[in-house]
C-alpha positions in Angstrom: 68.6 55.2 107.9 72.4 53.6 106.9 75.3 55.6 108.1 78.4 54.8 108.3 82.1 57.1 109.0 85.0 56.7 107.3 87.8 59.0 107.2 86.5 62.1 108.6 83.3 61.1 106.1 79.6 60.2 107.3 78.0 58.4 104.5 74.0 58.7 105.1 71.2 57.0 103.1 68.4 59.2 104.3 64.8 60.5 102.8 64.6 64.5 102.2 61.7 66.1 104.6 59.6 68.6 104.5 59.9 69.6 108.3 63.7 71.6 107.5 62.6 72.7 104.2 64.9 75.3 103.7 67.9 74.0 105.4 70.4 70.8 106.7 69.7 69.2 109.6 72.0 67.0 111.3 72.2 65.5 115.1 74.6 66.0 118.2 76.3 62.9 117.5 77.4 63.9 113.7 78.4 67.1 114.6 80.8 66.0 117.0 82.1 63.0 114.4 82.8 65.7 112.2 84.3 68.0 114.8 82.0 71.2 112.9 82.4 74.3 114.5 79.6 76.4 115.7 78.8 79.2 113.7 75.7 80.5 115.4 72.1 80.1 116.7 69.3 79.9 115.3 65.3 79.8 116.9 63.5 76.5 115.0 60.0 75.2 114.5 60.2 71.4 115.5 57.5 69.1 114.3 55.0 69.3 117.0 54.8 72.7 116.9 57.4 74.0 120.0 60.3 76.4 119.2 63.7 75.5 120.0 67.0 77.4 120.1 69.8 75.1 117.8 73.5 75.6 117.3 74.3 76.6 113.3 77.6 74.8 112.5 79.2 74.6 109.1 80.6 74.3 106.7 79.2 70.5 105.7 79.7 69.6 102.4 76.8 67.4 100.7 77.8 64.9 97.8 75.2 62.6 95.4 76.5 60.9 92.7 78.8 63.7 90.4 76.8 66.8 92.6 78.2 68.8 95.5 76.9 71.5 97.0 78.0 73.5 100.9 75.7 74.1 103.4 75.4 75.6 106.9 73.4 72.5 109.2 71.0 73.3 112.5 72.0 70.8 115.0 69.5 68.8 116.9 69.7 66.6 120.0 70.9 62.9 120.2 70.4 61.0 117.4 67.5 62.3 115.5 67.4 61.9 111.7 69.2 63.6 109.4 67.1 66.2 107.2 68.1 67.5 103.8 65.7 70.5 102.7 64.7 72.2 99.4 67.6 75.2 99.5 70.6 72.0 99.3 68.4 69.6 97.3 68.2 72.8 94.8 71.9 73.2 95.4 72.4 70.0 93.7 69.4 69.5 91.0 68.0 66.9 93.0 64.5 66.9 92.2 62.2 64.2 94.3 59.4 62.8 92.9 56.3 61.6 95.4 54.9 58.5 94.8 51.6 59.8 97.3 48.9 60.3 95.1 50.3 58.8 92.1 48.3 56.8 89.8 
C-alpha cells in the first residue's frame, strides 16, 4: 500500500476487501494523523474469526477521481491496512471488477 499525508490529507493506494464489506476501515495511526474524533463503538468480526470491540470515528471523507462520498471508519490497531467496503464503494459508483476466474 502507498500513503502519503499532506496537509491534513492521507493519500492511500489500497485494494477494496471483502472482510469490512459494509464499512471503512482505517488504523490507529491514521486516526490520530487526522485527529478524528470518536464517535462510538462498535463489536467487529476480524478475519480469523475473533470479535473485537473498535472505536467508530468520523466523519472521513473518501475522494477517487471526480467522486466523494462521507463515511463513519472502525478503527483498528497499529498499522493494519486500510479497508474500503461495498456501502462507500456504492457511495461513489466504484464498481470492482475480479480478475479471479476470468477467462
Amino acid at each position: 500500500m502507498r500513503r502519503s499525508v499532506s496537509n491534513g490529507w492521507i493519500h492511500a493506494a489500497q485494494y477494496a476487501d471483502a472482510i469490512a464489506p459494509y464499512a471503512l476501515t482505517i488504523n490507529e495511526n491514521i486516526r490520530l494523523q487526522l485527529d478524528l474524533r470518536k464517535l462510538g463503538e462498535q463489536i467487529a468480526e476480524l478475519a480469523d474469526g475473533t470479535q473485537k470491540l473498535l472505536d467508530v470515528v468520523g466523519p472521513v471523507e473518501i475522494r477517487f477521481e471526480n467522486r466523494r462520498a462521507t463515511a463513519d471508519a472502525m478503527v483498528l490497531p497499529g498499522d493494519t491496512e486500510i479497508l474500503l467496503g461495498s456501502i462507500p464503494m456504492e457511495d461513489l459508483a466504484m464498481i470492482i471488477i475480479s480478475a479471479i476466474g476470468a477467462r
